[in-house]
Biopython code that builds the backbone (N, CA, C, O; Angstrom):
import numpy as np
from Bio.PDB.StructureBuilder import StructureBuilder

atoms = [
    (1, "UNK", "N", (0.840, -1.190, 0.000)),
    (1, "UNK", "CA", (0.000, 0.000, 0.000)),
    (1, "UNK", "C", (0.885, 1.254, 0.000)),
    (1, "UNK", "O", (2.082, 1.294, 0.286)),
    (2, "UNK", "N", (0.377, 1.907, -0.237)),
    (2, "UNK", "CA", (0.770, 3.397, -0.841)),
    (2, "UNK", "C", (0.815, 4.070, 0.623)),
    (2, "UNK", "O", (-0.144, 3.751, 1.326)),
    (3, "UNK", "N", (1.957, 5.135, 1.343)),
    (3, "UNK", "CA", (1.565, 5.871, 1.979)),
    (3, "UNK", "C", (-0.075, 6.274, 2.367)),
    (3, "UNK", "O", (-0.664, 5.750, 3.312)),
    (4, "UNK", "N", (-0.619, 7.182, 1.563)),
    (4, "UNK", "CA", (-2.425, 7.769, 1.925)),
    (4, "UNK", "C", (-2.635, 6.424, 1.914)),
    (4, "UNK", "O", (-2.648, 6.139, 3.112)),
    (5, "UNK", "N", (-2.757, 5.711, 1.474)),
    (5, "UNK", "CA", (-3.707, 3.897, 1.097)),
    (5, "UNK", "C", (-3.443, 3.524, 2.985)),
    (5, "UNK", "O", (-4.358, 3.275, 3.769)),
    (6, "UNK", "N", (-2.120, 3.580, 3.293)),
    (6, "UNK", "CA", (-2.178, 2.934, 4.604)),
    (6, "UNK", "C", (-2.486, 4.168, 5.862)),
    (6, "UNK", "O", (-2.322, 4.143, 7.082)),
    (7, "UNK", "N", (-2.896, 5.001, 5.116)),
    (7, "UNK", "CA", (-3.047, 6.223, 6.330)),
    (7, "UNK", "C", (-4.721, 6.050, 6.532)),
    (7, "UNK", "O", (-5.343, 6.147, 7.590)),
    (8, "UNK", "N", (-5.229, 5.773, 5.229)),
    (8, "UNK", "CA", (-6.715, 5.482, 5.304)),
    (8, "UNK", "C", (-7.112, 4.457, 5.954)),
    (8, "UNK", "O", (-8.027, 4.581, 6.768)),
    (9, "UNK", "N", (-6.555, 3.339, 5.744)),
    (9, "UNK", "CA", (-6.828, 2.096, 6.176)),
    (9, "UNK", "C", (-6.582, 1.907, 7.707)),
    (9, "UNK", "O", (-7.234, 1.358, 8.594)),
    (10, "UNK", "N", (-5.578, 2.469, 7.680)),
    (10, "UNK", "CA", (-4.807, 2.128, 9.471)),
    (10, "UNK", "C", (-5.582, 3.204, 10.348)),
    (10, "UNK", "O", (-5.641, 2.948, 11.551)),
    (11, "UNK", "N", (-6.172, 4.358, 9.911)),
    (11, "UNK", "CA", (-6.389, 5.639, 11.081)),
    (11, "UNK", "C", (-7.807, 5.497, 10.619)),
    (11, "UNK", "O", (-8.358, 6.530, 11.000)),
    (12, "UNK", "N", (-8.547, 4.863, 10.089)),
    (12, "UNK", "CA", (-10.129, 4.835, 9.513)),
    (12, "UNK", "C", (-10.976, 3.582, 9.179)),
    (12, "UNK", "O", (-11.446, 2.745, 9.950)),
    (13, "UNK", "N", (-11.063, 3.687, 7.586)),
    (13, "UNK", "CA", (-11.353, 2.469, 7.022)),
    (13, "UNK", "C", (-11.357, 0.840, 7.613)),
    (13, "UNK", "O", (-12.134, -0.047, 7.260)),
    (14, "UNK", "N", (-9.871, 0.699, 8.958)),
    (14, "UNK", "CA", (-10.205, -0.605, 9.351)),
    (14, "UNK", "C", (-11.126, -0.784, 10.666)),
    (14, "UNK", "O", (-11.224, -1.889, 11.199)),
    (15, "UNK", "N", (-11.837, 0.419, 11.193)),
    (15, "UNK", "CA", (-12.397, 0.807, 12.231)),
    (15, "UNK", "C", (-13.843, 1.012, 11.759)),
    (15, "UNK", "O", (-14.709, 0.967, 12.634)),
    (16, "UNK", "N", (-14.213, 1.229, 10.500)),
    (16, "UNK", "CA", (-15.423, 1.886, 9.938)),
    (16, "UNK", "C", (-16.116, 1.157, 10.334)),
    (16, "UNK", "O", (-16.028, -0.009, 10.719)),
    (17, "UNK", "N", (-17.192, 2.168, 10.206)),
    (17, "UNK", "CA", (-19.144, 1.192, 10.786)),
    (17, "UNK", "C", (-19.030, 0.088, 10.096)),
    (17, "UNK", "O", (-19.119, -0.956, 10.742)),
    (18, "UNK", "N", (-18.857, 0.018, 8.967)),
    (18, "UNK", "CA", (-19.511, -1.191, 7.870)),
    (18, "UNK", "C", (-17.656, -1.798, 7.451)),
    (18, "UNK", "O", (-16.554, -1.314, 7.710)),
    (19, "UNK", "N", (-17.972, -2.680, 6.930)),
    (19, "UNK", "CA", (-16.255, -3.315, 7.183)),
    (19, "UNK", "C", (-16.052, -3.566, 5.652)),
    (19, "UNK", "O", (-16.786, -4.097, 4.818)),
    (20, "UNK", "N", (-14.603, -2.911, 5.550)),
    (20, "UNK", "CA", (-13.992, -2.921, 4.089)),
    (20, "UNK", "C", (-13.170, -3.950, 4.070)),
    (20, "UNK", "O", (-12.911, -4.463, 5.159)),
    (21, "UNK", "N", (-12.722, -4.358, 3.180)),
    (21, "UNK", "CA", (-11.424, -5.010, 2.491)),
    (21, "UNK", "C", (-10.703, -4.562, 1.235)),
    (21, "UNK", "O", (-11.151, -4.172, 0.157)),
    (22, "UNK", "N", (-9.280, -4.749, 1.735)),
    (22, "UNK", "CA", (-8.428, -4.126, 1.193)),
    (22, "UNK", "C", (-8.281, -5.298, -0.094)),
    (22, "UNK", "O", (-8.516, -6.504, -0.021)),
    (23, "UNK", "N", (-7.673, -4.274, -1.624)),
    (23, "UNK", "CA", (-7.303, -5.152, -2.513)),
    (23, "UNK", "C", (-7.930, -5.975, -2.617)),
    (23, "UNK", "O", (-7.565, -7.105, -2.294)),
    (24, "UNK", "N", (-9.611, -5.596, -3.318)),
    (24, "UNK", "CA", (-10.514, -6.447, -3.529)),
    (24, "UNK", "C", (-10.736, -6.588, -5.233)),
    (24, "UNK", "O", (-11.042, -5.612, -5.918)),
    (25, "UNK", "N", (-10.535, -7.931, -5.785)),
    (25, "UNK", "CA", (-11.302, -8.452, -7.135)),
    (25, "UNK", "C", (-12.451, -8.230, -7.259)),
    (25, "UNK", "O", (-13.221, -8.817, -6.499)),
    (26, "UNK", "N", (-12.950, -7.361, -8.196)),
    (26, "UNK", "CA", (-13.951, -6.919, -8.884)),
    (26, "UNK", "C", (-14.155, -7.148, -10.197)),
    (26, "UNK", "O", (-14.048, -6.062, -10.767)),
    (27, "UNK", "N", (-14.358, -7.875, -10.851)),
    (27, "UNK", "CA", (-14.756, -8.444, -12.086)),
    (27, "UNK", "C", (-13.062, -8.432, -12.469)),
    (27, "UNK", "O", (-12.207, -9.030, -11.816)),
    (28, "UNK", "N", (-12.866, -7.781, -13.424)),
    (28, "UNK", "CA", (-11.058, -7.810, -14.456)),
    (28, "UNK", "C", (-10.016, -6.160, -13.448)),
    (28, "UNK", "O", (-8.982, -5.520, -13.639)),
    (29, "UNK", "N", (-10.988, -6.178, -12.571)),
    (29, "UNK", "CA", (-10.668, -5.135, -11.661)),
    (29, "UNK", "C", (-10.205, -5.004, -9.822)),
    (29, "UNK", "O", (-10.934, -5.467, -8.944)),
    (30, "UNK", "N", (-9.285, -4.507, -9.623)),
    (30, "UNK", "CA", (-8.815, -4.735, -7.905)),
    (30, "UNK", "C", (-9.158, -3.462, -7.463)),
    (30, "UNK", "O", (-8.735, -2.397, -7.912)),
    (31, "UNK", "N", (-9.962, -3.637, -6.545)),
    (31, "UNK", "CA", (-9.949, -2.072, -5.797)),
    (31, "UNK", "C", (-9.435, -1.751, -4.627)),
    (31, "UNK", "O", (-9.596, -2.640, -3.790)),
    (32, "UNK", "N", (-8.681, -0.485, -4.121)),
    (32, "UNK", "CA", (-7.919, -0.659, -3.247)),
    (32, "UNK", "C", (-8.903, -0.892, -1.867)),
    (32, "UNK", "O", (-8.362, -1.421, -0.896)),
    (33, "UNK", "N", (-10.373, -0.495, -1.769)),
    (33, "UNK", "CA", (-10.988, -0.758, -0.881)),
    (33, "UNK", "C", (-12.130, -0.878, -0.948)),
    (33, "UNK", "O", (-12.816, 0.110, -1.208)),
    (34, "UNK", "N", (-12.665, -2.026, -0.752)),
    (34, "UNK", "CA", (-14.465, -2.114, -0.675)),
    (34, "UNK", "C", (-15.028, -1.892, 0.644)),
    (34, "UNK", "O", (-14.414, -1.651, 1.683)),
    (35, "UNK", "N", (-16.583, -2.033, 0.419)),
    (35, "UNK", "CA", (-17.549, -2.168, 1.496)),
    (35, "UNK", "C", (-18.028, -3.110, 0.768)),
    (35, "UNK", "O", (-17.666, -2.996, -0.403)),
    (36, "UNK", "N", (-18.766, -4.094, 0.990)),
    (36, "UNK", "CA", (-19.473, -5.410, 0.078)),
    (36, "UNK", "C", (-21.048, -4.661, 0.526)),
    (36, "UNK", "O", (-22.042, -4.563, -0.193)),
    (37, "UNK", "N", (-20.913, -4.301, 1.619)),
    (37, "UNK", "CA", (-22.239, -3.777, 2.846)),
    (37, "UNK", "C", (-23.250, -2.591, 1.835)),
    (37, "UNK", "O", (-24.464, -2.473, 1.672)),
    (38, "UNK", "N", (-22.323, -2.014, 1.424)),
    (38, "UNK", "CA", (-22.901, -0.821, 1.089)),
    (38, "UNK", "C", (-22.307, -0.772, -1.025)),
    (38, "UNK", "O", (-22.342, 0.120, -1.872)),
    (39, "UNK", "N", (-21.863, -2.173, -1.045)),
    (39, "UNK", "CA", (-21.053, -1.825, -2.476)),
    (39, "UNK", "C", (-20.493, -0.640, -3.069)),
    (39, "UNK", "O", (-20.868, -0.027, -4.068)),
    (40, "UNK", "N", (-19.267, -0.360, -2.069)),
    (40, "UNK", "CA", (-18.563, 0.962, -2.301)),
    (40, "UNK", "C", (-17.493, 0.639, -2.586)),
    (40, "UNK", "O", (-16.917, -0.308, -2.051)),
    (41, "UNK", "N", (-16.843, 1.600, -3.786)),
    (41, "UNK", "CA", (-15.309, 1.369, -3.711)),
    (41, "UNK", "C", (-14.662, 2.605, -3.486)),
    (41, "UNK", "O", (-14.917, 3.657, -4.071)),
    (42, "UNK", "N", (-13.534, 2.364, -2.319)),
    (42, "UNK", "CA", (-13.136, 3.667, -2.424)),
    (42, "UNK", "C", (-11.438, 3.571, -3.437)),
    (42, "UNK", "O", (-10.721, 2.571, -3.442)),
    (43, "UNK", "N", (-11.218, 4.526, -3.996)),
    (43, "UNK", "CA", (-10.166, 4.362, -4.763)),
    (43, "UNK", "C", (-9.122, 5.390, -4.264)),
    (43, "UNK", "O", (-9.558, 6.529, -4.100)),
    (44, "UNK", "N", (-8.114, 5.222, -4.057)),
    (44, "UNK", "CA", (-6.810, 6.459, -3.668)),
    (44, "UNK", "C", (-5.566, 6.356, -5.122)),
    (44, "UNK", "O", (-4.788, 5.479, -5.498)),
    (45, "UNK", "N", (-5.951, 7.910, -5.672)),
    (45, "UNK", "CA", (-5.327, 8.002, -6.907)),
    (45, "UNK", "C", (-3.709, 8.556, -6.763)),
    (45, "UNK", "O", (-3.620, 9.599, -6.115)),
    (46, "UNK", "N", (-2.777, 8.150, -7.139)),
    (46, "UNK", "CA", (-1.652, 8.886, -7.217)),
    (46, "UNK", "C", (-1.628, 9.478, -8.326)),
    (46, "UNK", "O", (-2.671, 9.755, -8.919)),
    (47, "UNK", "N", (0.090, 9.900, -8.998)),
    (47, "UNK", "CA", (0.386, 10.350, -10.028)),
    (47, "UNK", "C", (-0.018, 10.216, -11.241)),
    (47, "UNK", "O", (-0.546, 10.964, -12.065)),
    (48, "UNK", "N", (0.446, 8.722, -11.209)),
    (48, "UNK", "CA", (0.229, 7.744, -12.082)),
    (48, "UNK", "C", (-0.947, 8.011, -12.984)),
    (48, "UNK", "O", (-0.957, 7.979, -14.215)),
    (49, "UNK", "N", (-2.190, 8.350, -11.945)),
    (49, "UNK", "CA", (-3.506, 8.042, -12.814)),
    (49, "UNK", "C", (-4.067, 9.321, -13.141)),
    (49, "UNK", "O", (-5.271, 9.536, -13.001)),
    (50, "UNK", "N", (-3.187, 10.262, -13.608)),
    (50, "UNK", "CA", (-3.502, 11.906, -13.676)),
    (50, "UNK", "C", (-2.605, 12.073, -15.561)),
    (50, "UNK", "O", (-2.338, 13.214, -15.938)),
    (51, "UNK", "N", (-2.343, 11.152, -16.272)),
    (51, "UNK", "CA", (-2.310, 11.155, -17.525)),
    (51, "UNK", "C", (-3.119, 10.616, -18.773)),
    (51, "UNK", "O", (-3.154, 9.404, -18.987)),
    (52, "UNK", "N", (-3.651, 11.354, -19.448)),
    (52, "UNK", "CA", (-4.311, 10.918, -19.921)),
    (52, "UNK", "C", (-5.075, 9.349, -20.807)),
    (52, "UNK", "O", (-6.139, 9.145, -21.391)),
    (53, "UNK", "N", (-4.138, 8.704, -20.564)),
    (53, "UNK", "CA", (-4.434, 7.260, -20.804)),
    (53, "UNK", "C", (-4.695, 6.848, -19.717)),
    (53, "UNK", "O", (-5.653, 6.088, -19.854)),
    (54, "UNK", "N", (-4.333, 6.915, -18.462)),
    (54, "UNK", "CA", (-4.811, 6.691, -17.171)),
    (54, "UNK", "C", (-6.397, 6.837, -16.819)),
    (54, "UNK", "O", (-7.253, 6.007, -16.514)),
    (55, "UNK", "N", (-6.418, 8.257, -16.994)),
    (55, "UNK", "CA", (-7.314, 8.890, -17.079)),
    (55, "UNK", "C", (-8.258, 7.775, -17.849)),
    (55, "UNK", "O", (-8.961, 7.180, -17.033)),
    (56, "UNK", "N", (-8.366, 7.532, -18.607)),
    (56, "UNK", "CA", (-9.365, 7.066, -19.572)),
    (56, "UNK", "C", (-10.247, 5.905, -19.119)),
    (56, "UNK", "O", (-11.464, 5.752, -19.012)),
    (57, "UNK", "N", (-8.709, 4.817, -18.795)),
    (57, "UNK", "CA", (-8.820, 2.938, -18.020)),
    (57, "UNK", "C", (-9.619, 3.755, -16.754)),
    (57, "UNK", "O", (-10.621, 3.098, -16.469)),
    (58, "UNK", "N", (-9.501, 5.014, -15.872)),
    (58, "UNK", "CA", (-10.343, 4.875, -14.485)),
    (58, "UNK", "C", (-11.628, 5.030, -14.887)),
    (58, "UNK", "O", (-12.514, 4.398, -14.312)),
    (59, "UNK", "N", (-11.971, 6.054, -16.131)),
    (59, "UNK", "CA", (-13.317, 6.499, -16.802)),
    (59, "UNK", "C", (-13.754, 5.015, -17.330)),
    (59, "UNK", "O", (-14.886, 4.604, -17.078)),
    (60, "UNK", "N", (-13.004, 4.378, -17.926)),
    (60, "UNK", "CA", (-13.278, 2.597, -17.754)),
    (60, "UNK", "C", (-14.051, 2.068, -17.022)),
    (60, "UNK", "O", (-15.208, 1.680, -17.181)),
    (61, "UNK", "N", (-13.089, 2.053, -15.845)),
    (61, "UNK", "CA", (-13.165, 1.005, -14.575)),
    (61, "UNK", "C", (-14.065, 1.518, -14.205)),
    (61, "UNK", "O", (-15.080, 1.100, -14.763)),
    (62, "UNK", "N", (-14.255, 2.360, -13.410)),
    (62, "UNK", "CA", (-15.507, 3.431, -12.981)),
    (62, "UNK", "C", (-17.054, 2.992, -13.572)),
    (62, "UNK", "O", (-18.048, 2.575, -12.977)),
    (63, "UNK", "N", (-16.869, 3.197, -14.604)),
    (63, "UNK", "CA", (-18.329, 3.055, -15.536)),
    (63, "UNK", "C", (-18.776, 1.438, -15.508)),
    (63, "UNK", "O", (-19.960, 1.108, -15.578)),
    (64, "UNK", "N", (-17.566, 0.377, -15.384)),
    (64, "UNK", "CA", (-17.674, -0.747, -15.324)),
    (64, "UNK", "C", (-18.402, -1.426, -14.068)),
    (64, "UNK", "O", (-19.499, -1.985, -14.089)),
    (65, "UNK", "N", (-17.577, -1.257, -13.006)),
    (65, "UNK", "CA", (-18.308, -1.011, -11.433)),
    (65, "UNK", "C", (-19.564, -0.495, -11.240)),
    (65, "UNK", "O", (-20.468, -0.994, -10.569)),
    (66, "UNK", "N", (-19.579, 0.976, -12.133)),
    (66, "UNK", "CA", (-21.088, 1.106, -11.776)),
    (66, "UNK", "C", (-22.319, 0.869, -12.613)),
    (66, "UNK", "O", (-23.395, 1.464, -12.542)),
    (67, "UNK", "N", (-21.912, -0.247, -13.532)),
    (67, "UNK", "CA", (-22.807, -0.984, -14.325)),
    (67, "UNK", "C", (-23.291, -2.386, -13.706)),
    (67, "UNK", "O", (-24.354, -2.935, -13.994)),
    (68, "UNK", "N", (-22.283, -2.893, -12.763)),
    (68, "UNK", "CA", (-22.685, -3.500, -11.889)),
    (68, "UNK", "C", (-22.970, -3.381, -10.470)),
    (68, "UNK", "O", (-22.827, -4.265, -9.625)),
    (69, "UNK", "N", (-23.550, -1.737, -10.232)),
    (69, "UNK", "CA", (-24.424, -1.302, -8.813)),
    (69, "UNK", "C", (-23.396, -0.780, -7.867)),
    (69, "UNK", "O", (-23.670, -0.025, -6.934)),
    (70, "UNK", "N", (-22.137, -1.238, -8.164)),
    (70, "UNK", "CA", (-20.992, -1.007, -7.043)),
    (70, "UNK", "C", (-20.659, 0.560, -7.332)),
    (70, "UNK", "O", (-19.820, 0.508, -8.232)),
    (71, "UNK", "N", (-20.872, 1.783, -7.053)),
    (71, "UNK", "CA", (-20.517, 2.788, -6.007)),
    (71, "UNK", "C", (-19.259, 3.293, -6.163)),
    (71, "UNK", "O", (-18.730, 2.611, -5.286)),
    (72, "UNK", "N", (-17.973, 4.251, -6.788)),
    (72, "UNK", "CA", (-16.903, 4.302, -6.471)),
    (72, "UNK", "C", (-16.457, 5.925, -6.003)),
    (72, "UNK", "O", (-16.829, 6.852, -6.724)),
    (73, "UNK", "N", (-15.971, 6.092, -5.261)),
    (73, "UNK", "CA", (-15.216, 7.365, -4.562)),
    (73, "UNK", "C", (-13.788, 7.267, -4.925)),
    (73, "UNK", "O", (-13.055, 6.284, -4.812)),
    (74, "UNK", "N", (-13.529, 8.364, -5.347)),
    (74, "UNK", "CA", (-11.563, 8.636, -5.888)),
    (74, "UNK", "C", (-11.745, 9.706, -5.140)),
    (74, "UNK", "O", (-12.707, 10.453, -4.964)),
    (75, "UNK", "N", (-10.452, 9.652, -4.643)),
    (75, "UNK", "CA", (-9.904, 10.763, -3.337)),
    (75, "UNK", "C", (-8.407, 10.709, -4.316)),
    (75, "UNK", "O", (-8.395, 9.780, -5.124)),
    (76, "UNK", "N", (-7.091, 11.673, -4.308)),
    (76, "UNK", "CA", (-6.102, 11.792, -4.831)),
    (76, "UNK", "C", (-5.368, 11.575, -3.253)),
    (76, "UNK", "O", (-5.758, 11.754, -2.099)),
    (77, "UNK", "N", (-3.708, 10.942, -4.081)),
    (77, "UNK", "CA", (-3.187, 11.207, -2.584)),
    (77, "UNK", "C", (-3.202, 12.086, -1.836)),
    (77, "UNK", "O", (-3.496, 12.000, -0.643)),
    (78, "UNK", "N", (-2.939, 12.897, -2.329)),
    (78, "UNK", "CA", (-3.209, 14.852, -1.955)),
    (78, "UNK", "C", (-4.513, 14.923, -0.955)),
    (78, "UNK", "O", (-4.401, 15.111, 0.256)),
    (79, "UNK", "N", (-5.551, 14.775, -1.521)),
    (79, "UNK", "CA", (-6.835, 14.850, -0.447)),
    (79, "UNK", "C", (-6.223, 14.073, 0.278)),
    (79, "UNK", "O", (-5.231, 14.539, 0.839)),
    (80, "UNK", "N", (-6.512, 12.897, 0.485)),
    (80, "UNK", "CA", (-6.149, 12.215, 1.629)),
    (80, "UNK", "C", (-4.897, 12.615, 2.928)),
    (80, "UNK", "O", (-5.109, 12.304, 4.100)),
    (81, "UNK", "N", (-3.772, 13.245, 2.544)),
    (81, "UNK", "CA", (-2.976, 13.711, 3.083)),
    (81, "UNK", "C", (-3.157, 14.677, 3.796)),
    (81, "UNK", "O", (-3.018, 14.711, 5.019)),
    (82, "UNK", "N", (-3.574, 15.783, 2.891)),
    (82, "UNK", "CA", (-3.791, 17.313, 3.661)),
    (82, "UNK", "C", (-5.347, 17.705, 3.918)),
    (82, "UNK", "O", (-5.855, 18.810, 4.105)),
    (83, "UNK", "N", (-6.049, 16.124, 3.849)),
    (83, "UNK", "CA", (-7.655, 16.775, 4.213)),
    (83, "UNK", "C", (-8.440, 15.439, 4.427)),
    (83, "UNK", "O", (-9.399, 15.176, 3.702)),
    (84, "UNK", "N", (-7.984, 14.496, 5.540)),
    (84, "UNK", "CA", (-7.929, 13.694, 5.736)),
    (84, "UNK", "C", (-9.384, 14.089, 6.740)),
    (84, "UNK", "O", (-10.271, 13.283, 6.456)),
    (85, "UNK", "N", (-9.640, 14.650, 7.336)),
    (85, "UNK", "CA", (-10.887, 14.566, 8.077)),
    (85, "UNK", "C", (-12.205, 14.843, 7.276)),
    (85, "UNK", "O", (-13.294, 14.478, 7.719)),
    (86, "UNK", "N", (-12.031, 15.698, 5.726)),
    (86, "UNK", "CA", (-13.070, 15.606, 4.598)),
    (86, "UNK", "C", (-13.313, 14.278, 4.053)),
    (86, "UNK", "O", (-14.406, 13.724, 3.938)),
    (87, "UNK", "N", (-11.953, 13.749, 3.672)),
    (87, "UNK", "CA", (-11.933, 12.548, 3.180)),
    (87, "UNK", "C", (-12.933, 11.476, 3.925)),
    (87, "UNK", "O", (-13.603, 10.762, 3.179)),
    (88, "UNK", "N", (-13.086, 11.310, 5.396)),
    (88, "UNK", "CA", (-13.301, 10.381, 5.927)),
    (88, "UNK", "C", (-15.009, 10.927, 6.267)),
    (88, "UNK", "O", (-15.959, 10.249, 6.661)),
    (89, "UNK", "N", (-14.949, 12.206, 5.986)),
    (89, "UNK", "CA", (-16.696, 12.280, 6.371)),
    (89, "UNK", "C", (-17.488, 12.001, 4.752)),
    (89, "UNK", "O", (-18.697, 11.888, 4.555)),
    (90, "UNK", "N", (-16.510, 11.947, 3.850)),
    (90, "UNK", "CA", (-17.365, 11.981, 2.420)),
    (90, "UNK", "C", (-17.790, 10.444, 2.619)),
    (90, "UNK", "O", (-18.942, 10.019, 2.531)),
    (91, "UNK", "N", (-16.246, 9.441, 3.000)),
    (91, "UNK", "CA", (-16.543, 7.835, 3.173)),
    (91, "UNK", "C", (-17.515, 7.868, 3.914)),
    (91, "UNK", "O", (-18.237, 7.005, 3.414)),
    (92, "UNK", "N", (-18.295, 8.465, 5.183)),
    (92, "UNK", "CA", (-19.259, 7.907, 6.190)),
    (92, "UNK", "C", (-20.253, 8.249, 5.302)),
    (92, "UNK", "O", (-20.939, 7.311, 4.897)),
    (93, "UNK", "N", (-20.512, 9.386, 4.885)),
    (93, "UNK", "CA", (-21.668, 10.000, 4.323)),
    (93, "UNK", "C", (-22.201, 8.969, 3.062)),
    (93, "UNK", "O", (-23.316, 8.816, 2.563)),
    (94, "UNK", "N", (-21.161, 8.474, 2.845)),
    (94, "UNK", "CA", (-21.566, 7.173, 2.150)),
    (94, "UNK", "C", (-22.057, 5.923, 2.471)),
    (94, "UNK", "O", (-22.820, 5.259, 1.769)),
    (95, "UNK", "N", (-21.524, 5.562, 3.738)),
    (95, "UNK", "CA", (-21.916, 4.224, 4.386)),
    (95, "UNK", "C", (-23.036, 4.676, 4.908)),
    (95, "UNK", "O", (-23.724, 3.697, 5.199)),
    (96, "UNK", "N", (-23.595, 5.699, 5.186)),
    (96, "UNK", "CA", (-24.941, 6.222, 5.675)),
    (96, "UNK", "C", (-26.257, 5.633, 4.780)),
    (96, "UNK", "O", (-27.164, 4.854, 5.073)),
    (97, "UNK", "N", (-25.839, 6.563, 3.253)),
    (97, "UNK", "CA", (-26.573, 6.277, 2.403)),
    (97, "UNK", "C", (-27.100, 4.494, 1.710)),
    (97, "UNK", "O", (-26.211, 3.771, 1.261)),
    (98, "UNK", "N", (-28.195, 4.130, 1.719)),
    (98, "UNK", "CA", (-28.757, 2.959, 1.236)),
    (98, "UNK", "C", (-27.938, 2.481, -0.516)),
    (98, "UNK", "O", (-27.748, 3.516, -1.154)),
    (99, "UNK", "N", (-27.612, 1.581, -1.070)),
    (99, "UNK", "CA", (-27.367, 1.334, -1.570)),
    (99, "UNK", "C", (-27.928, 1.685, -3.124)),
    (99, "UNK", "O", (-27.285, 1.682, -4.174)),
    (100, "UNK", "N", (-29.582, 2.036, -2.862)),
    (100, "UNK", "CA", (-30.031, 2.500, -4.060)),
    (100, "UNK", "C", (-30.106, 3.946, -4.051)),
    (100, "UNK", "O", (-30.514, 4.426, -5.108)),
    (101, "UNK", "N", (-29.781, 4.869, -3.010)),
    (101, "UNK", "CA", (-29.694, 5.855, -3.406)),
    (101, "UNK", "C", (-28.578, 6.833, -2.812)),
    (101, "UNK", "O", (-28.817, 7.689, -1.960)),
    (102, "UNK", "N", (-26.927, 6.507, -3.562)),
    (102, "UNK", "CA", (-25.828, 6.868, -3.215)),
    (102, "UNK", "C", (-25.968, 8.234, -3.115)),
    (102, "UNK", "O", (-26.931, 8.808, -3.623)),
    (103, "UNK", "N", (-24.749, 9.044, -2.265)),
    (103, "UNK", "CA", (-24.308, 10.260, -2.097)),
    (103, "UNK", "C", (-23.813, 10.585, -4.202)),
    (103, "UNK", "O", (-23.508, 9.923, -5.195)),
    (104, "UNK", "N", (-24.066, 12.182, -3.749)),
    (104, "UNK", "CA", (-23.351, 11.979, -5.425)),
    (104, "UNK", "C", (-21.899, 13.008, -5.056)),
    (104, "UNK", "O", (-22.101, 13.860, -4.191)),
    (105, "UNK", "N", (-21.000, 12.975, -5.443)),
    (105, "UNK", "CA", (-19.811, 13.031, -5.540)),
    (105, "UNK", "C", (-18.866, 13.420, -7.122)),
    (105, "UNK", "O", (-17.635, 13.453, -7.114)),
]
sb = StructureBuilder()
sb.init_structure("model")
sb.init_model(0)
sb.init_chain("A")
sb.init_seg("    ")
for serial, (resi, resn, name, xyz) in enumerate(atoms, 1):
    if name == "N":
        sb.init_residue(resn, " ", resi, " ")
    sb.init_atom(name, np.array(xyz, "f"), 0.0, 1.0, " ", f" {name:<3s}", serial, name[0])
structure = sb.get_structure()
């Protein structure tokens, strides 16, 4: 895990109301964190995925997931780092919400 990936997981995410797992298979897809509970994925973006071919495979993946009902949140490392208490109320505000009618983001 990535720095933010283990800052989320270790100070949040492994404590959350509803219980995630890390590095979860999703169809031809791994996400760095689910809820199965609430079919959420949360995703933590680095560099990497800020070029435009990157860009494209997440506009992919994204659309793929939510063709099958699953939910996804991208936070950048950046959020997560320097706004780590937004970050973690957008995740609740999500586990709040019922499955058919997500937060929009």
């Amino acid at each position: 895990m990535t720095a933010p990936e283990k800052k989320l997981w270790f100070e949040f995410l492994r404590e959350a109301p509803l219980r995630f797992t890390r590095q979860k298979p999703l169809a031809d897809f791994v996400a760095d964190f689910y809820c199965a509970g609430r079919q959420l994925v949360i995703e933590i973006d680095g560099d990497s995925h800020f070029d435009p071919v990157a860009e494209k495979r997440d506009r992919i993946r994204t659309a793929a997931l939510k063709d099958q009902g699953i939910q996804v949140l991208r936070f950048t490392n950046a959020e997560v780092m320097q706004n780590f208490e937004t970050v973690c109320e957008i995740i609740l505000e999500a586990l709040r919400e019922s499955p058919e009618n997500p937060p929009a983001r």
